[in-house]
N, C-alpha and C positions, 0 to 999 in steps of 0.2 A: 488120590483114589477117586476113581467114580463108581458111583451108586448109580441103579437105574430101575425105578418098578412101575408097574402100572398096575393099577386096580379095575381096568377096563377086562370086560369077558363077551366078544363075541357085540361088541358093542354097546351094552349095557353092564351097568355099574352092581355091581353081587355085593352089596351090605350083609355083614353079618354081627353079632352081639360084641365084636369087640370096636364098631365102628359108631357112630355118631346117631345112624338108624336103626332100632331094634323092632324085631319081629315084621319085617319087610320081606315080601317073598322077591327072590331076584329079579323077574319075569313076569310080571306083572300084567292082565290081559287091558284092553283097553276100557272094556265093560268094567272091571275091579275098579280102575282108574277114576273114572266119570262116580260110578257108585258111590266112593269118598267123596268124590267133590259134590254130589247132591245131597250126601245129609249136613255139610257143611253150610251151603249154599240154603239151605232148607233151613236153617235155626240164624242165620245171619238175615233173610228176609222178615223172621220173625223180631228180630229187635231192631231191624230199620222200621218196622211197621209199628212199634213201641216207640222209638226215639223222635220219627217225624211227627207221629200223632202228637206228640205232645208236644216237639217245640214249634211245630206251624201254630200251634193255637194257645201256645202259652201267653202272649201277650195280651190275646184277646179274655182268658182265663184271667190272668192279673188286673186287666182293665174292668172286666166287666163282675167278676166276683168278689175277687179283694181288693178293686175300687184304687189302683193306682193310676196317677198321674203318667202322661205318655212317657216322659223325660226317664220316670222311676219304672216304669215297665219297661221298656226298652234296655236299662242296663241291667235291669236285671235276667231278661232271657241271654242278653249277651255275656254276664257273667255267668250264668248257666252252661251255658254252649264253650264257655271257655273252659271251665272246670273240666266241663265232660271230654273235652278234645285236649288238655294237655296232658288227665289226668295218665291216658296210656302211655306217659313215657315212665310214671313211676311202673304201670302193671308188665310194660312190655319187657324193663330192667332187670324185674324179681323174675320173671318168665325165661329169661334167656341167660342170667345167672343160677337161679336157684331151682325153682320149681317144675322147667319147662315148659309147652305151651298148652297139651291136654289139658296137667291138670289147674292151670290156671284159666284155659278156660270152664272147667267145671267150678271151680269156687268162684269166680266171679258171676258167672249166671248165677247162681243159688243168691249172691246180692242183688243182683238185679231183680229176680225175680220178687224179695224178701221186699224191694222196695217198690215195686209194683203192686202188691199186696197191701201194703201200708197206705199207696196212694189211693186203693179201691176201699179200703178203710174210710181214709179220711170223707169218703161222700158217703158211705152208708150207714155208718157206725152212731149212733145221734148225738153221745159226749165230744164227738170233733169233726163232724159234717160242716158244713157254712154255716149259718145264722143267717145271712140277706140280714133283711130291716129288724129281725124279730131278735134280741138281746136278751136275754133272759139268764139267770145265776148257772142256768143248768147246760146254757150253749154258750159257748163265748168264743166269736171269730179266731181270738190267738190262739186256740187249743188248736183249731183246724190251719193256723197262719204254721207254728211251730210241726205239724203233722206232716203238713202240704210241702216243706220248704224239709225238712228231715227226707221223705221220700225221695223228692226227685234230685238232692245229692246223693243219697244210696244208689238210686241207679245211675248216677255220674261215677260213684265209686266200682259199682259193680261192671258200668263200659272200659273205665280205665284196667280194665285187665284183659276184659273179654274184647274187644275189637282190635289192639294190636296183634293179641296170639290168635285170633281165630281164620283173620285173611293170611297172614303169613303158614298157617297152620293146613290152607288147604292149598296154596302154595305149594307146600312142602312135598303135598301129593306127586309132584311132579317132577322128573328126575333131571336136573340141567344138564348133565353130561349126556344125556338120550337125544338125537336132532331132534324125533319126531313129538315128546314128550316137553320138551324147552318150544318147541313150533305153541303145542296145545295148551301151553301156559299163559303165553301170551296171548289167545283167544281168553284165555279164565280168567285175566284181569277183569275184559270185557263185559264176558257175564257175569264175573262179582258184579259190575257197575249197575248191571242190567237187574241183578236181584235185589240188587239196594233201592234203584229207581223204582221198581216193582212194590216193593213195600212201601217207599214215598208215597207212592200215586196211593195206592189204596188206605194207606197210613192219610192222608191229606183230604180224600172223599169221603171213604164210610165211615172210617171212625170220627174226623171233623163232624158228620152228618149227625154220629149219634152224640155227641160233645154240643153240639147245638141246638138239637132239636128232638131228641129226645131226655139222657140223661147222661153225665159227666163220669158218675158212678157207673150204668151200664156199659159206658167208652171203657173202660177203665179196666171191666171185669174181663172184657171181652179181649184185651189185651195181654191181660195175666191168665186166662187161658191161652190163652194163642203163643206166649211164651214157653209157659209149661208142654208143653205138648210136643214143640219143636227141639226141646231141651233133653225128651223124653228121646224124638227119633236121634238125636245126635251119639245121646248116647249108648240108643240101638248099633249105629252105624260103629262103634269102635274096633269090631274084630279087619274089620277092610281099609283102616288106616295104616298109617307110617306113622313113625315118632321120631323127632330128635327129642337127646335127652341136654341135659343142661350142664355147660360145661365149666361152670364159676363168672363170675363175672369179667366179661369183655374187656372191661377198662382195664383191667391190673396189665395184662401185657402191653397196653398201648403205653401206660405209665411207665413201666419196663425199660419200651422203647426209648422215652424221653430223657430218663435218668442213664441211660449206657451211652445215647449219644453226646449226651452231655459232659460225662464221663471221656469221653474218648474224642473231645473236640476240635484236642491239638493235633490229632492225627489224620494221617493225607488218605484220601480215596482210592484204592486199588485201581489201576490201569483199567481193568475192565469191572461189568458186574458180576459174573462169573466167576470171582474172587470173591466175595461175599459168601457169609456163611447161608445154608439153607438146610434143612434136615424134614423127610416126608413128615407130612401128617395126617399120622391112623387113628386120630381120636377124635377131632373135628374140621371140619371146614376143606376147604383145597387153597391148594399152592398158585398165589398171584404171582404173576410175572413181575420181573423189575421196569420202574418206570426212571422219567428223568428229572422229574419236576421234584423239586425238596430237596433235596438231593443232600442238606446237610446232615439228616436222617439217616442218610444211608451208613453214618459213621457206628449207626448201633451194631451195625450188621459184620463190620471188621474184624476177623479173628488176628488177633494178638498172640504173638509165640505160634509154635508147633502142636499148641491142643487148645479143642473148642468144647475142654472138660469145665467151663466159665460158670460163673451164677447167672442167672435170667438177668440179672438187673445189672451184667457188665455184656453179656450178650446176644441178639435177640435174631431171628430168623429175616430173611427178605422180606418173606411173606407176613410177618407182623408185623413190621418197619412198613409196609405197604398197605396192610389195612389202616393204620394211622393216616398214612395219607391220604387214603379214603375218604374217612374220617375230614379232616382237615379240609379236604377238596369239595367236599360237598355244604360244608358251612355255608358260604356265598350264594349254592344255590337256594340252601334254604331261605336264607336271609331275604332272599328277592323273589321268596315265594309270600311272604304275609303277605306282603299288600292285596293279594288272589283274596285268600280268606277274609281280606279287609272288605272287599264287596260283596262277598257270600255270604255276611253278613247281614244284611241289608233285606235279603229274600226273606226268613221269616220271622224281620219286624217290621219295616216302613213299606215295604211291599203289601202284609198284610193289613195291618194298619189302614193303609191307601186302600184298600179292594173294602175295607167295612166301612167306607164313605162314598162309595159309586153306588150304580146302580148293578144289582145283581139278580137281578129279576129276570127269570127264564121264562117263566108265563106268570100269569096268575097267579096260581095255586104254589109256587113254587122258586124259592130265593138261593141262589148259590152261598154257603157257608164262606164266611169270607177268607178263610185259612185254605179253601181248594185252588182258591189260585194256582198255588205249589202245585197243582197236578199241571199244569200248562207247561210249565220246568221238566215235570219227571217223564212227562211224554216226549219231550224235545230230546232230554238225555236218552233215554230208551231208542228212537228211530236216528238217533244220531250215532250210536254207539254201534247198533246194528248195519248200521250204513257202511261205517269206520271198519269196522272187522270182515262185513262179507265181502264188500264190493272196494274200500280204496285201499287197505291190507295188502290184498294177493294180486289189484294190477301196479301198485310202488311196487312189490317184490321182484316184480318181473322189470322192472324201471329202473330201479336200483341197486337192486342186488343184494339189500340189505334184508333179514329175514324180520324184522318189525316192519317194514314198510321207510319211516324214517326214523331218524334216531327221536330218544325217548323226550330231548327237552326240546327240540322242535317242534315234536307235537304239543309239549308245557309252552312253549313258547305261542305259539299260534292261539291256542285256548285263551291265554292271555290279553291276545288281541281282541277276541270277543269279549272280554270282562269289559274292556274297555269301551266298545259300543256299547257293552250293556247301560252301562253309567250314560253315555251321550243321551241314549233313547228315552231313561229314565229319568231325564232332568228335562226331555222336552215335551212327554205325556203330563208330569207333574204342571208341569207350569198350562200346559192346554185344562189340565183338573185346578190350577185356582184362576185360570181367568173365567170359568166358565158363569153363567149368571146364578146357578143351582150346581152345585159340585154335584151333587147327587145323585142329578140327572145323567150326568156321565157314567157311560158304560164303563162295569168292570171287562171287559174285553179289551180295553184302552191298554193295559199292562200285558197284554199278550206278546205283542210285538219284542219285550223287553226279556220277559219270562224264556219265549223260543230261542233265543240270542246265548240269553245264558244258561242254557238247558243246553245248547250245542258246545259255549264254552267249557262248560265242566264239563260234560262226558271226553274234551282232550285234554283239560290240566289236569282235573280231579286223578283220571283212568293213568295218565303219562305219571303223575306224582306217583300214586301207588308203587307203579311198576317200577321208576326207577328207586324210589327210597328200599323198596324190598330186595331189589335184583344189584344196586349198587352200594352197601355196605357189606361188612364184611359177614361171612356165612352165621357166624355162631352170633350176630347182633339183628339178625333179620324181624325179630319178633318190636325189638326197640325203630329197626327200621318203619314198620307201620307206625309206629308212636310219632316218629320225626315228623312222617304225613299230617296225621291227624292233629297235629300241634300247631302245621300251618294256618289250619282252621282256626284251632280254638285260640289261638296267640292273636289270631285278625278279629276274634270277636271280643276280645280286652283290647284291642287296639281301637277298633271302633267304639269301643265307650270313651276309651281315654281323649278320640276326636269328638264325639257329642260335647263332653264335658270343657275341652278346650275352646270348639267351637261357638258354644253356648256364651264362655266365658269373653270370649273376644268381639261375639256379636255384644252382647249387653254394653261392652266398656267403649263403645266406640257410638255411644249415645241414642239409640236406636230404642223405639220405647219395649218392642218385644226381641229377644233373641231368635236365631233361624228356628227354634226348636221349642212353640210356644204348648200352652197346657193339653191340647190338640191341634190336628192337623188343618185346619181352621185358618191359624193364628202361628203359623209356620212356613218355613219356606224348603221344604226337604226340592226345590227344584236346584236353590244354591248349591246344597250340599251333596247332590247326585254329580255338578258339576267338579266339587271340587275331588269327591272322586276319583270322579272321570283325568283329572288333570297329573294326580297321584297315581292310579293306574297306568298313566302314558311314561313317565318319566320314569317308575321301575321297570316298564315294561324295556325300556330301553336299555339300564341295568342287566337286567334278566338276558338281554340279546349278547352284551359286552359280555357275560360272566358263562353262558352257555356255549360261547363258541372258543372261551379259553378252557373249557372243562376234558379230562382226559377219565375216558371212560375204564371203566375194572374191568382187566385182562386176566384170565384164569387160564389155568395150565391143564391141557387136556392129561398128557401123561406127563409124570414125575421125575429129572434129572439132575443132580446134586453131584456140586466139586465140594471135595471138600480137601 
């Protein structure tokens, strides 16, 4: 018997309350469209403008307030940075299982904000302000050590919810099955990047500005207003959204999958795919085409006897059998994505670090904060992204026929290659910064060269990651898909301590009276360590070329046809 339906009307897809989008008007104007996506865009600026402010200058904050050692400052903004970037793959999980992604991002702002609060606390408050030199029974540093280090995991806690669901969330906006609506999606990665970098730059100048030179407290306030306020229009914005709702947890079908094919291992593969069971689905996600790769998998998919009246866990759809593969298929690329995050690393601590021992003197009257460097980065990503979309976009399209311009781990592929110069470059200004007779006297412009390199490479890995972990998992996991991203990062920023600590440990044992990574940067050799990098970056990057040209991209079914 064949079935045949489509959910297409006139070329757009008509959701109604019995499907996966609720309260979506079918027809949707372009204005409506764009609308969603600026109050979204509009409260995501605001917590990159939150998040950079505080880890470009968190080291310097550790070093110079609470008086840590470079070695113990250093892992700890990298254990920071870790926490915050793996934590989305718990928030993204509960999000696309249980809660959905509204209203998780509504409770997870409300933490962020709650620790935002607590961090403006900790400077005004006088029971848990600093101390500096002055110890007295009534101040005492650990009130403010225990305050400071509570705070900015709350807002690790409150991003692991809110930045998975909120990009895939305004994603969402956007209807894949529409040509022209999948065309403007892929420009929105873009300007996601573009509002991110936005809030960088200005997260990394004014607020650095007021963190340095006028007050830590003031930075701080002014940030938890700027929160609140974009949280406020976001959730102005909620009558012009789309919502998917939450459909259980993802894994159990894929688990499904593995116990049915297990189950039915001794049995031979149908002649064709076509022979496989498939049954529409009006509750979430769309129907992936059959592929050939795994193929032992496909044994889940065999109906047995003359009825396919089966349990989930003796028989499972194509389409699930093939999100697992998915699934499965994009492990490798992750895997040969850390080492990226392993040098992303590096920008806001030895980067920084290095710019508060040059010279940063604009006039006189007038010192660049050493943490604005990071604005040389988020400018490079910004005219780079812009470049990427207006101008090499739409003439590849015309080139190759492909409507991204080129495929998505090409562009990851290529970014990569800049990581890699970025490391050459910054192992050979370091080493020009300690031969010099006054490090000091050395221009911080000296890191520019490195900063623009990788400001170009992340606006194609960073932008290419997104889009592919969001657009190549399976529909109803897309909220965990940004988790997968964001985990690249924070997994490279636990991997980079794990190399200090190694590194450290090997330099010492091999009789050397300082390790590469002495008490400052002085009495260190971060020119080694840029190299060795650099040497690490080349050899995954190699990896990454092998693994991306065996990769078979997710194939979706415009309209619906089932043998059964």
């Amino acid at each position: 018997m064949m079935m045949k339906k489509t959910t297409e009307d006139h070329g757009k897809l008509v959701y109604d309350s019995s499907l996966d989008y609720k309260g979506r008007v079918p027809l949707r104007s372009s204005t409506g469209l764009w609308k969603a996506s600026l109050f979204v865009l509009a409260i995501e600026f605001s917590e990159r403008l939150s998040y950079f402010a505080l880890s470009a200058n968190l080291i310097t904050y550790l070093s110079k307030v609470m008086h840590q050692d470079l070695q113990t400052a250093v892992k700890n903004v990298n254990y920071w940075a870790g926490v915050t970037t793996v934590a989305p793959l718990l928030g993204g999980f509960l999000a696309d299982s249980y809660t959905g992604r509204f209203p998780m991002i509504i409770i997870s702002s409300i933490i962020y904000l709650m620790g935002l609060c607590l961090l403006t606390m900790g400077e005004l408050v006088p029971r848990i302000k600093p101390c500096g030199s002055l110890q007295t029974e009534d101040c005492s540093d650990q009130n403010h050590k225990v305050a400071f280090f509570l705070a900015i995991y709350s807002i690790s806690l409150g991003t692991g919810g809110f930045k998975p669901c909120l990009e895939s969330f305004g994603a969402d906006q956007f209807d894949d099955d529409d040509a022209s609506e999948r065309k403007q999606k892929m420009s929105y990665f873009n300007w996601w990047s573009s509002a991110l970098c936005c809030g960088m730059l200005l997260g990394v100048t004014t607020i650095v500005y007021l963190q340095d030179y006028v007050s830590w407290g003031v930075a701080n306030l002014v940030l938890t207003f700027s929160m609140a306020v974009t949280f406020l229009v976001f959730c102005v914005g909620r009558k012009f959204y789309r919502y998917r709702t939450a459909q259980g947890s993802p894994l159990i079908p894929m688990l499904q999958v593995i116990v049915a094919a297990f189950a039915k291992r001794k049995l031979s593969l149908p002649s064709t795919p076509t022979l496989l069971y498939e049954e529409e689905l009006e509750s979430h996600g769309r129907n992936l085409s059959h592929t050939d790769h795994l193929r032992f998998l496909d044994k889940a998919a065999i109906i047995e006897g003359e009825t396919i009246n089966s349990s989930p866990w003796r028989l499972a759809t194509v389409t699930q059998v093939e999100e697992l593969k998915l699934l499965l298929n994009m492990i490798p690329v992750w895997l040969s994505s850390l080492a990226f995050g392993l040098t992303m690393a590096q920008s806001p601590t030895f980067f920084v670090k290095q710019s508060s021992t040059m010279d940063r003197k604009i006039s006189t009257s007038f010192t660049i904060p050493s943490a604005s460097v990071n604005a040389i980065l988020a400018i490079g990503m910004i005219t780079s992204i812009l470049i990427y979309d207006k101008v090499l976009v739409p003439t590849l399209r015309k080139a190759t026929g492909n409507e991204r311009g080129i495929n998505i781990l090409k562009r990851v592929g290529i970014g990569m290659a800049f990581s890699v110069l970025t490391m050459v470059i910054a192992a050979l200004v370091e080493r020009k910064r300690l031969r010099a007779a006054e490090p000091s006297t050395v221009s911080v412009f000296w890191l520019a060269p490195q900063l623009v390199v990788m400001g170009i490479g992340d606006s194609l890995t960073l932008v290419g990651l997104q889009e592919f972990f969001y657009d190549q998992v399976p529909d109803r996991m897309r909220s965990m898909g940004m988790a997968f991203f964001l985990s690249v990062i924070g997994i490279g920023s636990f991997l980079s301590s794990l190399l200090i600590t190694i590194v450290d440990h090997v330099t010492k044992q091999n009789g050397k009276k300082d390790s590469w990574f002495g008490k400052n940067l002085k009495d260190s050799r971060l020119d080694k360590f840029y190299w060795l990098l650099a040497v690490i970056s080349s050899l995954n990057l190699c990896v990454f070329l092998c693994v991306a040209k065996r990769y078979t991209y997710k194939n979706v079914k415009r309209s619906l046809t089932v043998d059964i």
